[in-house]
C-alpha positions in Angstrom: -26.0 32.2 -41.8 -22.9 30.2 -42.6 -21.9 27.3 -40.2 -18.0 26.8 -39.9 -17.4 23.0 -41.0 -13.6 22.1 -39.1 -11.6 19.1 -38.5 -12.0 18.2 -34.9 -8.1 17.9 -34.7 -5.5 20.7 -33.2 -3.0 21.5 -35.0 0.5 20.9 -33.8 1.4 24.2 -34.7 -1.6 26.3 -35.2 -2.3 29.8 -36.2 0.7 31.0 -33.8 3.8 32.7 -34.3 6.4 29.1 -34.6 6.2 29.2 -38.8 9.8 30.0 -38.5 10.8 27.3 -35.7 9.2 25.0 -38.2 10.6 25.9 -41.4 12.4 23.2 -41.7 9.0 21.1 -42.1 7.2 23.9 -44.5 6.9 24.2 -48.0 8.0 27.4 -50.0 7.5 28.4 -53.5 5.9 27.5 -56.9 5.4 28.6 -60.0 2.3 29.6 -61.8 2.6 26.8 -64.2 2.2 24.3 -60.9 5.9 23.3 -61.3 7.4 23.9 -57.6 11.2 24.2 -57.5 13.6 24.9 -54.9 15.1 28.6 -54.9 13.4 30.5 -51.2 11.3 33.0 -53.3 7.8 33.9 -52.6 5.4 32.4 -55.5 3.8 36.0 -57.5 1.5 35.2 -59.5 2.7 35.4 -63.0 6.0 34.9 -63.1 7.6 31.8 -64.6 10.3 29.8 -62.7 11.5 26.6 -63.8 11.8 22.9 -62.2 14.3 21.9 -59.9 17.2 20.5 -62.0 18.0 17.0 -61.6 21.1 17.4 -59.1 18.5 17.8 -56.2 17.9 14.5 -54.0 14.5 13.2 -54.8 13.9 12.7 -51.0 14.1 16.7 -51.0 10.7 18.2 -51.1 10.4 21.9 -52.9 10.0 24.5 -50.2 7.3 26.7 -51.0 4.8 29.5 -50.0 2.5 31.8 -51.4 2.7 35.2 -51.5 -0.9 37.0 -50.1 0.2 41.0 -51.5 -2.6 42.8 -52.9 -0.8 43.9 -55.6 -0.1 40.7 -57.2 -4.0 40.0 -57.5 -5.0 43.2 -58.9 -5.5 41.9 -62.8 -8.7 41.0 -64.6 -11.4 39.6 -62.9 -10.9 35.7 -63.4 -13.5 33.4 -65.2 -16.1 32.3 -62.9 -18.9 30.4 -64.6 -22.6 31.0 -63.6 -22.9 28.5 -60.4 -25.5 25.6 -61.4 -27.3 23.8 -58.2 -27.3 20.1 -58.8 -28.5 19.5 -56.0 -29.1 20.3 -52.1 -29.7 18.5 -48.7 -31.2 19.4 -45.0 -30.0 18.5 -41.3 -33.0 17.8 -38.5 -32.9 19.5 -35.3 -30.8 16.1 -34.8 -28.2 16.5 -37.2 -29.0 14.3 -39.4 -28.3 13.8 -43.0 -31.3 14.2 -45.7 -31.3 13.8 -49.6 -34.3 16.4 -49.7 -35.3 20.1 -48.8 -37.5 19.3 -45.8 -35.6 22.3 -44.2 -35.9 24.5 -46.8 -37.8 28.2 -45.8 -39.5 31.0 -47.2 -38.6 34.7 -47.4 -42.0 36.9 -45.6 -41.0 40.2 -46.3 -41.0 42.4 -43.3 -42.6 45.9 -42.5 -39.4 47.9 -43.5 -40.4 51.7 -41.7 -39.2 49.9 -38.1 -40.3 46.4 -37.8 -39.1 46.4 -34.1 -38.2 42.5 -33.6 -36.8 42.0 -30.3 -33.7 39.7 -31.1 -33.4 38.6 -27.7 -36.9 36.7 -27.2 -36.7 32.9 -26.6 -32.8 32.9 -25.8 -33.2 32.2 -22.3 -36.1 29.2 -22.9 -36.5 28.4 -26.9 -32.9 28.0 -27.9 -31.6 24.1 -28.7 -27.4 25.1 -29.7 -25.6 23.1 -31.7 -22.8 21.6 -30.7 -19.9 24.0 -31.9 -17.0 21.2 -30.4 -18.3 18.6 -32.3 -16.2 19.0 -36.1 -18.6 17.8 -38.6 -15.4 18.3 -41.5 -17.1 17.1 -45.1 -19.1 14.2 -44.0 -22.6 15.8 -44.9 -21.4 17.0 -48.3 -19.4 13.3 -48.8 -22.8 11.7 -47.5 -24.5 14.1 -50.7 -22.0 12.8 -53.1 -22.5 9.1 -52.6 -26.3 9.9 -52.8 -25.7 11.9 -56.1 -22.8 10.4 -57.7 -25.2 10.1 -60.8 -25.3 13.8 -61.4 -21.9 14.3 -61.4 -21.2 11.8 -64.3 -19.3 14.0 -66.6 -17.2 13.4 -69.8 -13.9 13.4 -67.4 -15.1 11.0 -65.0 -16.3 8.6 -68.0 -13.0 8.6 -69.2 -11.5 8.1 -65.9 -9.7 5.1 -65.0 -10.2 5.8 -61.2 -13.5 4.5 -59.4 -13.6 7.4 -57.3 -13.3 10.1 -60.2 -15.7 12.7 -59.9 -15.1 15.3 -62.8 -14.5 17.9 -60.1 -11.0 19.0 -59.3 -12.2 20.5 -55.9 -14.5 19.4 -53.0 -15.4 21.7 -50.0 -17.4 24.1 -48.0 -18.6 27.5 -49.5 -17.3 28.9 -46.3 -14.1 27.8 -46.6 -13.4 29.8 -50.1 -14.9 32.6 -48.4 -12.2 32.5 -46.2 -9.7 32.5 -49.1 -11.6 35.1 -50.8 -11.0 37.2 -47.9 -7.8 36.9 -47.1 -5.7 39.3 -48.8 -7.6 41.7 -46.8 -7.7 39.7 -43.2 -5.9 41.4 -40.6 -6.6 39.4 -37.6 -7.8 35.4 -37.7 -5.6 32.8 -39.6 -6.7 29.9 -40.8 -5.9 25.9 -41.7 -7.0 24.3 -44.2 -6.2 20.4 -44.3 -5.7 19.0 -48.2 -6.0 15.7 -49.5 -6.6 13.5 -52.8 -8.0 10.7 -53.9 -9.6 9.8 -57.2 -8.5 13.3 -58.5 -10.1 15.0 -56.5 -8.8 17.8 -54.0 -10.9 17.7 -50.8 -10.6 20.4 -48.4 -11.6 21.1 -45.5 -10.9 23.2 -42.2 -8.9 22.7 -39.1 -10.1 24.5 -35.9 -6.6 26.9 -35.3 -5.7 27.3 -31.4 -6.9 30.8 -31.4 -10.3 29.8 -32.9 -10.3 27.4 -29.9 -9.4 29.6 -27.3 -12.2 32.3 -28.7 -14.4 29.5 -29.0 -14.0 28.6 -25.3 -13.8 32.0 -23.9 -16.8 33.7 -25.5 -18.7 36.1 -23.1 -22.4 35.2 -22.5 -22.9 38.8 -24.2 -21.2 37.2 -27.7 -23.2 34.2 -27.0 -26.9 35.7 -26.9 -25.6 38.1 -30.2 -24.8 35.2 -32.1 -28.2 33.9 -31.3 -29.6 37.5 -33.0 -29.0 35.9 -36.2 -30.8 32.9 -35.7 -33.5 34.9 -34.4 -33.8 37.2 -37.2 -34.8 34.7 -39.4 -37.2 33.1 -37.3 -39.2 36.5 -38.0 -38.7 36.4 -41.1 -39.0 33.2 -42.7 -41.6 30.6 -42.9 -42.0 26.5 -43.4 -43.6 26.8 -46.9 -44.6 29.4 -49.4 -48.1 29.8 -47.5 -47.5 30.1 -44.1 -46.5 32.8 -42.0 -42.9 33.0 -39.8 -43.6 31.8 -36.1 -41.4 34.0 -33.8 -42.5 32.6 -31.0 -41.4 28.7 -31.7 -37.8 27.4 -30.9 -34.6 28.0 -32.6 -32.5 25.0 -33.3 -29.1 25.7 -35.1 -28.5 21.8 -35.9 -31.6 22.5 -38.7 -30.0 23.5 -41.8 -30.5 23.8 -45.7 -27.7 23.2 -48.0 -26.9 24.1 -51.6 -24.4 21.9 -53.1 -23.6 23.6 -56.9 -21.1 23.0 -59.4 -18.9 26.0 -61.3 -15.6 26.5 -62.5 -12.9 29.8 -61.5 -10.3 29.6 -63.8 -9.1 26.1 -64.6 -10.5 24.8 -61.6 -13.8 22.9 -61.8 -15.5 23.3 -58.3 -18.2 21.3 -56.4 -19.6 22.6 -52.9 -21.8 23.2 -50.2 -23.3 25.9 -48.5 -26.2 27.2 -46.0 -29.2 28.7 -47.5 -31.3 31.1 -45.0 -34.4 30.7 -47.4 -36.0 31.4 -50.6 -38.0 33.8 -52.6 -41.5 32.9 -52.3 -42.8 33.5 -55.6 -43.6 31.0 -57.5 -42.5 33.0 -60.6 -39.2 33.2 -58.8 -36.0 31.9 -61.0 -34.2 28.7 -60.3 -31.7 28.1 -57.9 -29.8 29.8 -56.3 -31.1 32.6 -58.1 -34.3 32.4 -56.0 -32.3 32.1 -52.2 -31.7 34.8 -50.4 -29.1 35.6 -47.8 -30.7 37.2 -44.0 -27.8 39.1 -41.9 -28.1 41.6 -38.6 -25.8 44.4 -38.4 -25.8 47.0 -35.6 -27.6 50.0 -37.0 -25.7 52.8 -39.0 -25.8 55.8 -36.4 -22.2 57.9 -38.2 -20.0 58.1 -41.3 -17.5 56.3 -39.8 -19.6 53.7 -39.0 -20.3 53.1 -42.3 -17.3 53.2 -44.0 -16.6 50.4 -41.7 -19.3 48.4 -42.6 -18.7 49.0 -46.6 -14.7 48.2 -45.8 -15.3 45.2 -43.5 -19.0 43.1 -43.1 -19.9 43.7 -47.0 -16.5 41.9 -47.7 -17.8 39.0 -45.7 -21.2 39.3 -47.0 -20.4 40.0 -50.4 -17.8 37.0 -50.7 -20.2 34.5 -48.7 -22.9 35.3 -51.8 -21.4 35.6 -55.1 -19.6 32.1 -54.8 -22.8 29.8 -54.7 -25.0 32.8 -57.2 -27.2 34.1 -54.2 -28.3 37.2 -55.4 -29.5 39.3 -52.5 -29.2 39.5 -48.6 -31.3 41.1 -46.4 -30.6 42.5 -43.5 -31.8 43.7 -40.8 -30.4 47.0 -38.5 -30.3 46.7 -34.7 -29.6 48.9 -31.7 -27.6 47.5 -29.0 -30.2 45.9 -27.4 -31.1 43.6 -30.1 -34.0 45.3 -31.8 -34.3 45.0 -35.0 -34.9 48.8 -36.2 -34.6 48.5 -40.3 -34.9 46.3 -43.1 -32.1 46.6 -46.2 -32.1 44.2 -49.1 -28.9 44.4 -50.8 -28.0 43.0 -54.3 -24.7 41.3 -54.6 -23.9 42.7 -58.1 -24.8 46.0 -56.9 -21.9 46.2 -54.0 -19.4 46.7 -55.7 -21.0 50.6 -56.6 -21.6 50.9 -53.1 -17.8 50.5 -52.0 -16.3 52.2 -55.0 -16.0 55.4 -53.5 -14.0 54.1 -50.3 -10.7 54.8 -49.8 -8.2 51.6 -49.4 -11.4 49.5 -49.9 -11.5 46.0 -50.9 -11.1 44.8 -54.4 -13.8 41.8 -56.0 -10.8 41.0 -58.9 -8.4 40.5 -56.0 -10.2 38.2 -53.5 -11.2 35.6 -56.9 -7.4 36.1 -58.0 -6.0 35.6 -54.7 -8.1 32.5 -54.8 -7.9 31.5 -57.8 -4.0 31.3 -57.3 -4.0 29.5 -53.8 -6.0 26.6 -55.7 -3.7 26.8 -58.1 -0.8 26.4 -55.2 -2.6 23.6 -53.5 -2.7 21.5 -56.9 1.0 21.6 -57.7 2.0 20.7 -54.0 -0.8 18.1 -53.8 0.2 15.4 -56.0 -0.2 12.2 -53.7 -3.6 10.5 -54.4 -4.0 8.7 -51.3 -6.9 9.6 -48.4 -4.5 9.2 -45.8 -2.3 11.8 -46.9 -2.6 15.4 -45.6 -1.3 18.4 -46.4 -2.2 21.2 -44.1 -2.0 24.5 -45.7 -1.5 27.6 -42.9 -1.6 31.2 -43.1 -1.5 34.4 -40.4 -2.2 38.0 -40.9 1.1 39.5 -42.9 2.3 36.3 -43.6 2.4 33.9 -46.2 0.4 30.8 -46.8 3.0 27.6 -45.7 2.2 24.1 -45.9 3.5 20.8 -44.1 2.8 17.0 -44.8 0.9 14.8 -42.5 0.9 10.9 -43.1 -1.6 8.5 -41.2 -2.1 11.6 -38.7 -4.9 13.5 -36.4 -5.5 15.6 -39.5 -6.6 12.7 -42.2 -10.4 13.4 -42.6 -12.2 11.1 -45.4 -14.2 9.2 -43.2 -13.4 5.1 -44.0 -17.2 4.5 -44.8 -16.7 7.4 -47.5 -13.1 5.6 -49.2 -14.6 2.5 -48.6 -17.4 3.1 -51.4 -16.1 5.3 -53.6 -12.8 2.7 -54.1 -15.7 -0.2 -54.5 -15.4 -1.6 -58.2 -19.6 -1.6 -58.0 -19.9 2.2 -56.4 -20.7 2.9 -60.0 -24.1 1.2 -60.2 -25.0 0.6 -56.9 -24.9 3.4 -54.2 -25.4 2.4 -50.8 -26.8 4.5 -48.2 -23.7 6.7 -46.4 -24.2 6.0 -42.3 -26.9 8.8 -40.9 -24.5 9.9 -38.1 
């Protein structure tokens, strides 16, 4: 399952319907060369507009957007290299940081006929929640980095004059590009995603949006205990090491987590970041990761044809897009009814889904979720020119609108922790790496 990693900060004008009210403080349009100029045109991908001319005040930012249209993404699949793991790290059942896999499970594969797991056992007394109000941003993944500047040592940062280069042009959460992977076909949550450089390097990282909050606060105990499902599935169906058996009846604890952190490149843009791994293939013979993790999801059982032509339109989107970008190959899932007993077992291979939904009408499109992406990094590079931590730019998008962007100096939204600029500015950070705080 994938955590949602957000700045603890609201937005001053979140997710809502007040982009216009604002426009004055919104950015709009760029071209696909990462000059932005001035004319109120959407950015499309692939057209070629020229720099402001010199007649426009310097103290006059470029208003720009970009454009979210299907049709402008639907070219050739993008370059994405083969994601490399260099490296990973766990949380306790306290949160805490470790350089290590302590957390790490093992896949036990399941009696597939009708396994009958009852989702619902141990909610009421063997359930420790994580804290879902606390905003956790990067920290864990900048906490990895100072750990593992080592492995990131690259020709570019060699040649770097910064201290803080690290030869990657982006830093963030896997499940915030999943998020841009799926927007072009998103019709009901927004999101915010809060921008900043230093060394380089383009960190980003979420902003809880007001809806998000309000859902967050107003969840029925019914969307509570399903959400719980998922933890619960795994507990049947992973163990604590390649020998061992799953133990259904001990207590889930959503602060325990196992992280990839890999390394790959879409497009021009070299990428570094983090996501949750449910477990692993057991076999010892089992390829390297990620090739070896494997993805666990519940679904509510497949009863009509309807049913699942909403599944293949909607959830393998998600799924689909939360897999390919580390290299997991495979999720399995597992079938409920609607009282949260688990009735079937499907493994399904990620390069494989894309046969599955081919025969959909109005179906999603792999090609334009990378484009789509591909471009907004794009986007977010041109506007993003200001190396300096305490600089934000927070990028915004609705349903049917386009993605917007306003600046933020020494504000609520600035969220590179000072222990993290501290080090990484240090003149020494090269050679000796001190121990990021635990907490």
């Amino acid at each position: 399952m994938d955590q949602r990693h957000q700045s603890h900060h609201r937005p001053q004008h979140p997710n809502s319907n007040h982009h216009d009210n604002h426009q004055s403080t919104f950015k709009r349009d760029m071209d696909d060369s990462g000059r932005g100029h001035f004319q109120h045109k959407r950015f499309r991908p692939g057209q070629n507009h020229h720099p402001a001319g010199p007649s426009t005040p310097p103290s006059s930012p470029p208003t720009q957007s970009l454009s979210i249209q299907r049709q402008l993404y639907e070219r050739d699949f993008p370059l994405y290299k083969q994601p490399v793991e260099v490296g990973h790290f766990s949380l306790d059942s306290e949160r805490r940081f470790f350089n290590d896999a302590r957390q790490l499970r093992y896949y036990v594969e399941p009696e597939k006929s009708c396994p009958n797991f009852d989702l619902r056992d141990g909610y009421r007394g063997r359930f420790v929640k994580r804290d879902d109000r606390v905003k956790e941003k990067l920290d864990h993944i900048l906490r990895w980095i100072l750990a593992n500047r080592s492995k990131l040592h690259s020709k570019d940062t060699a040649a770097s004059s910064s201290p803080c280069a690290l030869g990657v042009d982006i830093v963030t959460w896997r499940g915030h590009l999943t998020k841009l992977l799926t927007t072009p076909y998103e019709t009901r949550e927004g999101w915010l995603l809060a921008v900043t450089r230093m060394g380089g390097t383009l960190y980003i990282s979420e902003v809880e949006t007001e809806a998000a909050r309000r859902d967050r606060e107003n969840r029925t105990e019914r969307h509570e205990e399903m959400m719980y499902w998922g933890y619960k599935f795994e507990q049947y169906t992973c163990a604590d090491d390649a020998q061992s058996l799953p133990d259904p009846g001990g207590v889930v604890n959503t602060n325990e987590a196992f992280c990839t952190v890999v390394q790959t490149r879409l497009a021009e843009h070299r990428l570094l970041f983090s996501g949750e791994v449910d477990c692993r293939d057991k076999d010892p013979k089992a390829p390297s990761p990620p090739a070896n993790y494997i993805e666990m999801k519940t679904s509510l059982e497949i009863s009509t044809p309807k049913q699942r032509s909403n599944f293949h339109r909607f959830k393998l989107l998600k799924w689909w897009a939360q897999s390919f970008l580390p290299g997991v190959p495979r999720i399995v899932a597992g079938f409920r009814d609607h009282d949260g007993v688990v009735v079937s077992v499907e493994t399904y291979h990620i390069s494989k889904i894309s046969q599955l939904i081919k025969n959909e009408t109005n179906c999603w499109k792999p090609t334009v979720c990378m484009n789509f992406c591909c471009e907004f990094l794009s986007f977010v590079k041109s506007v993003v020119t200001e190396d300096d931590p305490r600089v934000v730019h927070l990028f915004s998008w609705d349903p049917h609108r386009d993605v917007t962007y306003s600046i933020h100096r020494d504000s609520q939204y600035s969220f590179l922790p000072d222990w993290y600029v501290r080090e990484m500015t240090s003149s020494t950070s090269r050679e000796t790496h001190h121990h990021p705080p635990q907490t």
